[in-house]
C-alpha positions as semicolon CSV with decimal commas, in nm:
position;residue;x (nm);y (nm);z (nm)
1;X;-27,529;4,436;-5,892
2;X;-27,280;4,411;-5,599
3;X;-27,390;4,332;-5,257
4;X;-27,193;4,326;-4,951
5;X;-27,204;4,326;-4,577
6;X;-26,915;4,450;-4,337
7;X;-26,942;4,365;-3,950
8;X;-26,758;4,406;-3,688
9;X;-26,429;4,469;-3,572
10;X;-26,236;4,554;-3,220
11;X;-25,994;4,732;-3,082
12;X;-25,584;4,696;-3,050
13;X;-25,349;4,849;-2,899
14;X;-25,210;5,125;-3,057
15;X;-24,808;5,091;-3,036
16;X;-24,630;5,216;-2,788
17;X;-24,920;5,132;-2,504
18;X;-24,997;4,845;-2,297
19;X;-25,347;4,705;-2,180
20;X;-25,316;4,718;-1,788
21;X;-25,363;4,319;-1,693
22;X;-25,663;4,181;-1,567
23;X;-25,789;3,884;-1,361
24;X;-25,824;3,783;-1,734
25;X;-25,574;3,902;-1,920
26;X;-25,514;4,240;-2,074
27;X;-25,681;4,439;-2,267
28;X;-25,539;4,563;-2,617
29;X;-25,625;4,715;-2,925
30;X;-25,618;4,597;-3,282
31;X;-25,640;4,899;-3,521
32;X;-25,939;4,846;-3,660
33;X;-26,203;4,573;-3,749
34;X;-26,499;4,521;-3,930
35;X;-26,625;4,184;-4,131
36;X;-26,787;4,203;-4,430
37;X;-27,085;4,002;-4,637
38;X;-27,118;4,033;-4,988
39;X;-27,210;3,938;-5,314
40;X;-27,048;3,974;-5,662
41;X;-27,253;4,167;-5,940
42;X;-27,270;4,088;-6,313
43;X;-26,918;3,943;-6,545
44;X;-26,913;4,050;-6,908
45;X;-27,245;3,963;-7,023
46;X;-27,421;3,739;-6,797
47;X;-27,349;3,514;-6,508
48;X;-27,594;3,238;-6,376
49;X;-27,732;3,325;-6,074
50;X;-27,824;3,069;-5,827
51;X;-28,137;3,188;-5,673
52;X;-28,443;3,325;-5,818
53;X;-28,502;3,667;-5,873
54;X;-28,759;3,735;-5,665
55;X;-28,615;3,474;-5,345
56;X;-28,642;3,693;-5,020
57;X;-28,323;3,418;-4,886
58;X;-28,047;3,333;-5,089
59;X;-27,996;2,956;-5,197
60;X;-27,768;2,777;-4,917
61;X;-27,890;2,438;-5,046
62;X;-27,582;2,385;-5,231
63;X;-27,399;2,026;-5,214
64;X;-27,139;2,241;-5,007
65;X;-27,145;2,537;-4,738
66;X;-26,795;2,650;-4,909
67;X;-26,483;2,816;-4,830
68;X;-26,361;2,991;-4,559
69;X;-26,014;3,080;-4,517
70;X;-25,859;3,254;-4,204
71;X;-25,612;3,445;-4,206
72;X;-25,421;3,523;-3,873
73;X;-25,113;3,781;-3,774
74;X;-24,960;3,751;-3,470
75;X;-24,609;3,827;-3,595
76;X;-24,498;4,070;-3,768
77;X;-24,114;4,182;-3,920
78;X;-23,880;4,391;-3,680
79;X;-23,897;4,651;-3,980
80;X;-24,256;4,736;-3,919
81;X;-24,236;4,820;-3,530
82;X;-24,550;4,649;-3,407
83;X;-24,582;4,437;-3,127
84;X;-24,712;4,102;-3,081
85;X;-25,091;4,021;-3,103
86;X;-25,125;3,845;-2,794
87;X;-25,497;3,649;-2,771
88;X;-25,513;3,634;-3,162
89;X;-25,413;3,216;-3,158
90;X;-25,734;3,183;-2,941
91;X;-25,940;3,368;-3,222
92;X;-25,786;3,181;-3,490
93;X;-25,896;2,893;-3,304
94;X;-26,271;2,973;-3,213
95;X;-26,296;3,094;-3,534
96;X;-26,187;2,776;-3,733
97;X;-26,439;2,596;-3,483
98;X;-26,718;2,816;-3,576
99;X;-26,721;2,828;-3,922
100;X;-26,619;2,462;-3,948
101;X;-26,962;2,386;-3,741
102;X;-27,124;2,602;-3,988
103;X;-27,054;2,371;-4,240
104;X;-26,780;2,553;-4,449
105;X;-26,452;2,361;-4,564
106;X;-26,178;2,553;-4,339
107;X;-25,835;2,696;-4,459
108;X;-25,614;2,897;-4,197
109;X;-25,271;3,098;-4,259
110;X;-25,051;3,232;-4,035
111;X;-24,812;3,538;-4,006
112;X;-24,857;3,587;-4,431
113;X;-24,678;3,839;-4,592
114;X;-24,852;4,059;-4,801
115;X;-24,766;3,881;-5,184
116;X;-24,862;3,563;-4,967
117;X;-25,166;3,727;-4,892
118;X;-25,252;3,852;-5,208
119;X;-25,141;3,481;-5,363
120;X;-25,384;3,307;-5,136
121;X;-25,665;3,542;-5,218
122;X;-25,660;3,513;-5,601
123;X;-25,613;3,121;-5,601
124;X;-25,930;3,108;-5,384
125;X;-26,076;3,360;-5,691
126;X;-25,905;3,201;-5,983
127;X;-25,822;2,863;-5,881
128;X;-26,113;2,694;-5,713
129;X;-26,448;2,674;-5,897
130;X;-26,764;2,710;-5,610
131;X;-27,016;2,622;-5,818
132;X;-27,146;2,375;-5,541
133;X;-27,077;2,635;-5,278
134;X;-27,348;2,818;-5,110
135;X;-27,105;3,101;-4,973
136;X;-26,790;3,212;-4,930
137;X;-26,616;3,332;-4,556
138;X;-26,275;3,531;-4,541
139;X;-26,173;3,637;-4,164
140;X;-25,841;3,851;-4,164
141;X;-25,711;3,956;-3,818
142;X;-25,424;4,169;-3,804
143;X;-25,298;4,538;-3,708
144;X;-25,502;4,759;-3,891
145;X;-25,458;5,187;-3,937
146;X;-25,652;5,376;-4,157
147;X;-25,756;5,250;-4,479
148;X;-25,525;4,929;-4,448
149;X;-25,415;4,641;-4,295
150;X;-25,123;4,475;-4,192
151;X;-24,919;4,148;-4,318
152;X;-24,618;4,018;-4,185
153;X;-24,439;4,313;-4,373
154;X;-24,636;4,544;-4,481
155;X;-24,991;4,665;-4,522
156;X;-25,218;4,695;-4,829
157;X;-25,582;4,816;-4,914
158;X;-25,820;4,655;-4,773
159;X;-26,060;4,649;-5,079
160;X;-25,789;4,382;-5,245
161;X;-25,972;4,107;-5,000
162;X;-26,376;4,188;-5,176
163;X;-26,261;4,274;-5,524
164;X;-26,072;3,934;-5,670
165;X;-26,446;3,798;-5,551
166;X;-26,678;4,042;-5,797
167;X;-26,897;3,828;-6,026
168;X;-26,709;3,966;-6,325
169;X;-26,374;3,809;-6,126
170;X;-26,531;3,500;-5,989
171;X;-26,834;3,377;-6,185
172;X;-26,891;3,096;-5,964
173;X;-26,965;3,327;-5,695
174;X;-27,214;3,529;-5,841
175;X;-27,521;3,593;-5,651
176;X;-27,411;3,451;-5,344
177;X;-27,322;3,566;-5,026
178;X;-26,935;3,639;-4,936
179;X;-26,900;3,731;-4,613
180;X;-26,603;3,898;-4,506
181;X;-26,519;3,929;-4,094
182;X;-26,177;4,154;-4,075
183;X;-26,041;4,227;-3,735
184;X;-25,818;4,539;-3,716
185;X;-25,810;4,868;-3,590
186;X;-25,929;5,163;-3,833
187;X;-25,765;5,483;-3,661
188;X;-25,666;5,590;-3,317
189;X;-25,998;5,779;-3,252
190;X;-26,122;5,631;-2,943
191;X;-26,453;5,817;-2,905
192;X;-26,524;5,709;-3,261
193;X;-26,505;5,349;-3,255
194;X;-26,162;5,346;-3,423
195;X;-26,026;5,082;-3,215
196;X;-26,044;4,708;-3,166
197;X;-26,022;4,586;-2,849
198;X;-25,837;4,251;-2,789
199;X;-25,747;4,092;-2,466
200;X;-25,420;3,894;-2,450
201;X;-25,590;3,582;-2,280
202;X;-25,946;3,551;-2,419
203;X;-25,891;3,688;-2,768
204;X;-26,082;3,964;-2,906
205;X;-26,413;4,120;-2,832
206;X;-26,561;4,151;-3,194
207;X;-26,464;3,749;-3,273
208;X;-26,557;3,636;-2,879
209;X;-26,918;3,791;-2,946
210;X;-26,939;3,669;-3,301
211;X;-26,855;3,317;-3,194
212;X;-27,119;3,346;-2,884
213;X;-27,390;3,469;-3,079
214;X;-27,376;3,292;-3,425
215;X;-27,306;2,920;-3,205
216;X;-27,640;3,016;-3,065
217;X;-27,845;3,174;-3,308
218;X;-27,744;3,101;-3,631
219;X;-28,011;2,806;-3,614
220;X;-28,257;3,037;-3,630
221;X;-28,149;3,372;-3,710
222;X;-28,059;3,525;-4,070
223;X;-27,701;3,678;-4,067
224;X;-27,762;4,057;-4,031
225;X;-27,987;3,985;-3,702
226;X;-27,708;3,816;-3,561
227;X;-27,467;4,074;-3,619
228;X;-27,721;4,333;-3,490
229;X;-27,703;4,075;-3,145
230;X;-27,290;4,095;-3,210
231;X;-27,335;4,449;-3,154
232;X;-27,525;4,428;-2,869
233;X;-27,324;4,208;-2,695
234;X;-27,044;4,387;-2,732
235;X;-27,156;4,686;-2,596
236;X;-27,328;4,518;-2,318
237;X;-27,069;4,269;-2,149
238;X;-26,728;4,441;-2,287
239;X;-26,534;4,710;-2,135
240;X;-26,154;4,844;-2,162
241;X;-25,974;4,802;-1,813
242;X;-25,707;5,027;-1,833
243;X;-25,681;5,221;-1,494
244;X;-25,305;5,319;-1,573
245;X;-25,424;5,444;-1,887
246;X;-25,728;5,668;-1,813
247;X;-25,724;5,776;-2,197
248;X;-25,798;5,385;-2,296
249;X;-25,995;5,314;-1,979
250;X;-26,367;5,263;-1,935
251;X;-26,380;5,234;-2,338
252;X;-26,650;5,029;-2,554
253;X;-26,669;4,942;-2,864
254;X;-26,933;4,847;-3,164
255;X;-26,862;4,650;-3,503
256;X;-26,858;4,842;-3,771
257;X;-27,110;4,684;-4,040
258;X;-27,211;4,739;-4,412
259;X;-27,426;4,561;-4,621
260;X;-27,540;4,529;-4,941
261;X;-27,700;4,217;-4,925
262;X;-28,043;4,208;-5,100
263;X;-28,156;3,839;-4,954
264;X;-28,133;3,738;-4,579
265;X;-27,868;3,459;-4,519
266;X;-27,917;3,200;-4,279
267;X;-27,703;2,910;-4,240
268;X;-27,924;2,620;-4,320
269;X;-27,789;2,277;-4,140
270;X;-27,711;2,001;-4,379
271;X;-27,769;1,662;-4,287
C-alpha cells in the first residue's frame, strides 16, 4: 500500500518574459509546483509498520520528527537558457525556518546538478536509517516544464524524488508519512494552473502561504486541512501584476495536491 500527498506549487516565469515590478517586487513564474505527502507500501515480504492498523492518525511520537532536506535552484548552466530565480533564497530560508520549528532535522542544497540530486536523494533512502523518525519532508524548488524539473544542468522525472522512498526501497519509512512540497512550474497553460507564481522580493506564493498557514495552524490542524487553508490563501490574497503583460496579468493560482494518505498527520510538539 502506497500513500501519498502532493500540494502545492506556483508560478514562474516562463523564459523570455519579465514580471512587471511592483511596490514589492516582481512577479514571476516558476514552471510548475506542487508538494507532495506520502507513504511507502509493502518491501519483499513484510515491513514493520509503526502505527496500528486501525489508527485514524499516524504515529508522530517518534524520538525524532526526521528529515527534511531542501533543495534550492537559483542558478542554473548558460547551456540550459533559463534565467535566474530571483526570491527563491527567501524561500529557502522560510522554509528551513519552518520545518526546523516543526521539529525536523534540516538539510539544504543549493544550485545541485542533477547526479548531485539524484546522489543526495538515495543516501537519504539508502544511507540513513529513520527508524526513530516520525516523517520524512523533501522541498525541491526549481524551473519546472512538463513532467520534469530542473537542476543546475538538466532536468529529470519528477517521480525519481517519491520512488527511492517506497517501503520496498526504504523499510524504515514504511507506514509513515513523506511529504513532498516541489515548487516548479508544470506547463505554460495559464488558465489551467500551469504556472507558479514567484515574486523576486518576497519569494513565492505557494511556499509564502505554506509558511503562513502551517506557523499558525499546524498546532491544531492535521496536514491536508492546512493545505486546503494553503489553497485558500492563495487564491484569496495573491494576484499576478503584470500590466505590460496583459496575457500574465490579473492571474491566480491554486496548489496542485494529491494524496494518498490513509491517516491524518498532524505535527505533534515535542517537549
Amino acid at each position: 500500500m502506497e500513500e501519498t500527498v502532493n500540494g502545492g506549487g506556483q508560478h514562474e516565469e516562463p523564459r523570455g518574459t519579465n514580471g512587471q515590478v511592483s511596490d514589492n517586487g516582481s512577479n514571476e513564474t516558476d514552471a510548475g509546483g506542487l508538494g507532495q505527502a506520502g507513504v511507502g507500501g509493502m518491501p519483499q515480504g513484510f515491513a514493520r509498520m509503526s502505527v496500528d492498523r486501525d489508527a485514524a492518525r499516524y504515529n508522530m511520537s517518534h524520538k525524532q520528527r526526521g528529515h527534511c532536506v531542501i533543495f534550492n535552484h537559483r542558478h542554473f548552466d548558460q547551456h540550459t537558457g533559463l534565467g535566474e530565480r530571483n526570491g527563491t533564497d527567501r524561500d529557502r530560508d522560510q522554509a528551513q525556518a519552518l520545518f526546523t520549528n516543526l521539529g525536523f532535522q534540516v538539510t539544504v542544497y543549493n544550485n545541485l546538478r542533477v547526479y548531485e540530486v539524484k546522489e543526495k536523494i538515495q543516501d537519504l533512502a539508502f544511507d540513513v536509517n529513520h527508524s526513530e523518525c516520525d516523517a520524512l519532508a523533501v522541498v525541491f524548488m526549481s524551473h519546472g516544464e512538463k513532467d520534469v524539473l530542473w537542476g543546475r544542468d538538466g532536468t529529470f522525472n519528477p517521480d525519481y524524488l517519491f520512488e527511492n522512498f517506497k517501503a520496498d526501497q526504504c523499510s524504515t519509512l514504511a507506514g509513515k508519512p513523506k511529504l513532498f512540497f516541489i515548487q516548479a512550474c508544470r506547463g505554460e497553460g495559464l488558465d489551467a494552473g500551469h504556472f507558479s507564481w514567484r515574486n523576486t522580493t518576497n519569494g513565492s506564493w505557494f511556499i509564502q502561504s505554506l509558511v503562513k498557514v502551517l506557523t499558525r495552524d499546524s498546532g491544531h490542524d492535521d496536514l491536508l486541512s492546512m493545505m486546503t487553508s494553503v489553497n485558500r490563501n492563495m487564491i484569496l490574497n495573491f494576484e499576478s501584476n503584470c500590466p505590460s503583460q496583459q496575457h500574465m496579468h490579473g492571474k491566480k493560482q491554486a496548489a496542485c495536491i494529491v494524496s494518498t494518505l490513509m491517516r491524518k498527520v498532524y505535527f505533534t510538539p515535542k517537549y
